[in-house]
N, C-alpha and C positions, 0 to 999 in steps of 0.2 A: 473467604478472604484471608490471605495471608498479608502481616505486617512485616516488614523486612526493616532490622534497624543498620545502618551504615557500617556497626560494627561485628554486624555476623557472616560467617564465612559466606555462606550465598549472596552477598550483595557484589553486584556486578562490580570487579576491579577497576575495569576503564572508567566508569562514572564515580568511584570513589575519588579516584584522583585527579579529577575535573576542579575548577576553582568553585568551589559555594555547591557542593553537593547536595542533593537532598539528603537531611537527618534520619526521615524513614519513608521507605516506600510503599505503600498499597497497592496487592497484586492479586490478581484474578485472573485463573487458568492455567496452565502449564509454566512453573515457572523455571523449568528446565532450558526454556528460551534465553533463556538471560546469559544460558553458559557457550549458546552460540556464534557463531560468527556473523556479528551482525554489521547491515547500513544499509542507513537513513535516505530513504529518497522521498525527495519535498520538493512542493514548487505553488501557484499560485491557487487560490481556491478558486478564483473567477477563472478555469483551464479553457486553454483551448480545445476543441474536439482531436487535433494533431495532439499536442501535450498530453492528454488524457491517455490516447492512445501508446506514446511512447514510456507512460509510466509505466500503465500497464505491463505493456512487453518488455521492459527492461527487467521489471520485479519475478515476473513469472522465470523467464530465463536465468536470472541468479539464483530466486528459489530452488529450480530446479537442479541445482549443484550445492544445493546444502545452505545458501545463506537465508538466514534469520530478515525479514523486513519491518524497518521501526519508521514508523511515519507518526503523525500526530492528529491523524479520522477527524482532520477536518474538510472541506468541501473539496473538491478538484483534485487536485493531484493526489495529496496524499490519501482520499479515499479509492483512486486508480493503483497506488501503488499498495494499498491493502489488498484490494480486490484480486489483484495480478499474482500476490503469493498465494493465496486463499485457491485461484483457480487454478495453480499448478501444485499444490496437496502440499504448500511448502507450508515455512511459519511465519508468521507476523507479531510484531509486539506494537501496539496502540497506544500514544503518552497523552491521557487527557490534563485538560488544563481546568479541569472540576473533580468534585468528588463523584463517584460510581452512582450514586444516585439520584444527580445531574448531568447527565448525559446530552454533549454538547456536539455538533448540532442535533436539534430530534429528529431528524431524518437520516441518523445514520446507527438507529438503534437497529436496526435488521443487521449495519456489517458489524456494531458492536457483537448482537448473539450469533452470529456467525464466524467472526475471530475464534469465540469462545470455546462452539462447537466444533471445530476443526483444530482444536489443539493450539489454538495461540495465546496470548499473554496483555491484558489490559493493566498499562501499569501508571500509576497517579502517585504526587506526593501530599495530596491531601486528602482530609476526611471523608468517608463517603456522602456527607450532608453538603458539603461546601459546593457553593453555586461558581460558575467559570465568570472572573472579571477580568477586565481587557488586562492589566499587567500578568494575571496569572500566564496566558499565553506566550508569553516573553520567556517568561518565567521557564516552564512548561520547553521550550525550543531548545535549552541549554541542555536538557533532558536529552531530548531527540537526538542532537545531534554527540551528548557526551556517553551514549551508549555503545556506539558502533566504531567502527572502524574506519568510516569513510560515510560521507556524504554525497549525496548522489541531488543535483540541483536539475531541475528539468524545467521549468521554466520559474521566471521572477521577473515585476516589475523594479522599477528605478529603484522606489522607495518602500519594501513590504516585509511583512515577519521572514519570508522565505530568506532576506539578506541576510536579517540577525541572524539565523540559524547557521548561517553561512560562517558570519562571522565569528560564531560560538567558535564552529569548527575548529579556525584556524586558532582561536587561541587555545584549542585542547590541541592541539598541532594533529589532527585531523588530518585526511586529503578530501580534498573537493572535489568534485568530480562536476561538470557543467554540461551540459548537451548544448551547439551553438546553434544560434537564432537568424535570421533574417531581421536586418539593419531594421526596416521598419516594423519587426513585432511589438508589440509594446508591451507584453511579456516575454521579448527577448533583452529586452534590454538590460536588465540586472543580471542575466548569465552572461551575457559576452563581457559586460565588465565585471564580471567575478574572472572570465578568462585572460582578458587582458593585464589583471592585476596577480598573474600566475596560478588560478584554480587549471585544474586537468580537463581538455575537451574530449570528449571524449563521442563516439556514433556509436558504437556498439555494446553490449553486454560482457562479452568478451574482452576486452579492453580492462573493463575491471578484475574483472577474474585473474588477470594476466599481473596485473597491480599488485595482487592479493595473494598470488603465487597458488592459483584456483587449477589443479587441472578440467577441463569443462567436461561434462558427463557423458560419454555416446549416448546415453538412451536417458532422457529426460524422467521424472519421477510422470510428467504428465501423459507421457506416451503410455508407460506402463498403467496408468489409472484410465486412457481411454482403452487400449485391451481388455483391461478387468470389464471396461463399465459397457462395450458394446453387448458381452452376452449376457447383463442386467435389464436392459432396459424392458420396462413391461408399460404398454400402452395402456393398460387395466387399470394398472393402478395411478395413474396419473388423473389430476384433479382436473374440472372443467377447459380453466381460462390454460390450463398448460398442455392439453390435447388440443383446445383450438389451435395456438403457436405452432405445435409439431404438425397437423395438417396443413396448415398454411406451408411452414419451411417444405415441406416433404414433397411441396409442388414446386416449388421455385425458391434458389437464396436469395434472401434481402436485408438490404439494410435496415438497420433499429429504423431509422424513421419511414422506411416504405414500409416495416410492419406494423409501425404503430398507425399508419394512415388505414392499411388494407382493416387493418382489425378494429376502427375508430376507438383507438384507447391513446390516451393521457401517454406522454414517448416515459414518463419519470415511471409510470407502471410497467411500463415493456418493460426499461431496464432491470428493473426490479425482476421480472418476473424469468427472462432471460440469464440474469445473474444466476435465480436459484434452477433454474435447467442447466447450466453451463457446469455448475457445481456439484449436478449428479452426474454428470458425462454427456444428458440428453445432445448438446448441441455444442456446437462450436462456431468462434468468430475468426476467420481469416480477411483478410484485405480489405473489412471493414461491412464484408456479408456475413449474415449468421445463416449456418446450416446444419440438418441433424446430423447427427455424428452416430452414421449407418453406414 
């Protein structure tokens, strides 16, 4: 664990001059992250399966031109928009709202040590003993969003942390970035009035990059990891329940929830288990099928 105090050269500039900075940060993993170009994509933890989707591919797509992804691994979006850098070999930085040795929620210790392992950056500004309370997350959002360059909103209700975050934003004079919703989402509601109140709409990946003065990549960092990884894969060494998945794909693509029926497993273990195939190259999800990646 590294302790980072506010006044040593490696503390991130843009959050020093944020109003009411952290005094020190606690940092685990690569903290070469921080020197990044980074931003924040957040949005509602109760996600839509659309939402989810669109954090995902938004993050992986940036990642893959070099930006940094800072979310705050809490449920929904922003554990989509961890997962989406993670799965195009890019970086993520994680801002809990406890100390490391509360790790909030506990179902998302698998993409905590998987941040870790894959070169990303868990950064707190409290103790490792300190338990996560409801103000800390507040707290914790000024974080998220005073690290990066730009926030990226994918969904929000009326009234939810994902606003404040929002709000941070603009008072670190931030750009927002919103993806718009259909009148009746009800986690569209808080992004179309972050748009109407002058946030950025924005559909595509590119749009930002463009913002950022990003030239986009011809050949994605992920492209080049699925050529490495198709002449890796070894059937042999793969463990039971993840040989069953790749027999099953190798017949036919399905969606997460036709495999978790075909395979009668719990759909929260597919994911899981699908996450770590996706993460060695085994498999890939396009249009909402998952198929091996042969």
């Amino acid at each position: 664990m590294i302790e980072l105090d506010i006044n040593q050269k490696d503390y991130p500039e843009l959050l020093r001059n944020i109003k009411n900075p952290p005094k020190k940060l606690y940092i685990l993993g690569n903290i070469d992250n921080l020197k990044k170009t980074k931003i924040s994509i957040i949005g509602s933890r109760a996600a839509s399966q659309m939402g989810m989707k669109r954090a995902k591919e938004f993050s992986k797509e940036l990642a893959s031109n070099g930006i940094c992804i800072v979310s705050g691994m809490a449920k929904g979006i922003d554990s989509a928009a961890h997962w989406g850098s993670l799965l195009e070999k890019g970086r993520t930085i994680a801002v809990l709202a406890s100390g490391f040795n509360n790790i909030y929620p506990r179902e998302n210790k698998f993409l905590y040590d998987e941040i870790l392992a894959n070169k990303g950056c868990i950064i707190s500004e409290y103790k490792p003993d300190e338990k996560p309370e409801s103000y800390k997350f507040i707290q914790r959002n000024r974080i998220v969003s005073g690290l990066s360059r730009g926030v990226l909103v994918v969904e929000a209700a009326y009234r939810s942390g994902t606003s404040i975050t929002a709000k941070f934003a603009t008072q670190q004079n931030r750009k927002v970035y919103c993806l718009p919703h259909n009148i009746e989402e009800t986690n569209g509601v808080g992004t179309n009035r972050l748009i109407k109140n002058g946030a950025i709409l924005v559909t595509k990946p590119e749009e930002i990059l463009k913002e950022l003065n990003i030239v986009k990549n011809s050949k994605s960092i992920k492209q080049e990891q699925v050529e490495h990884s198709k002449s890796n894969i070894s059937f042999e060494n793969m463990d039971n329940e993840t040989k069953e998945i790749f027999r099953t794909l190798a017949k036919e693509e399905l969606t997460v929830n036709q495999l978790a029926l075909k395979l009668n497993k719990d759909i929260s273990v597919i994911n899981i288990l699908i996450t770590k195939m996706e993460l060695d190259g085994l498999i890939i999800q396009e249009s909402d099928r998952v198929k091996i990646n042969i």
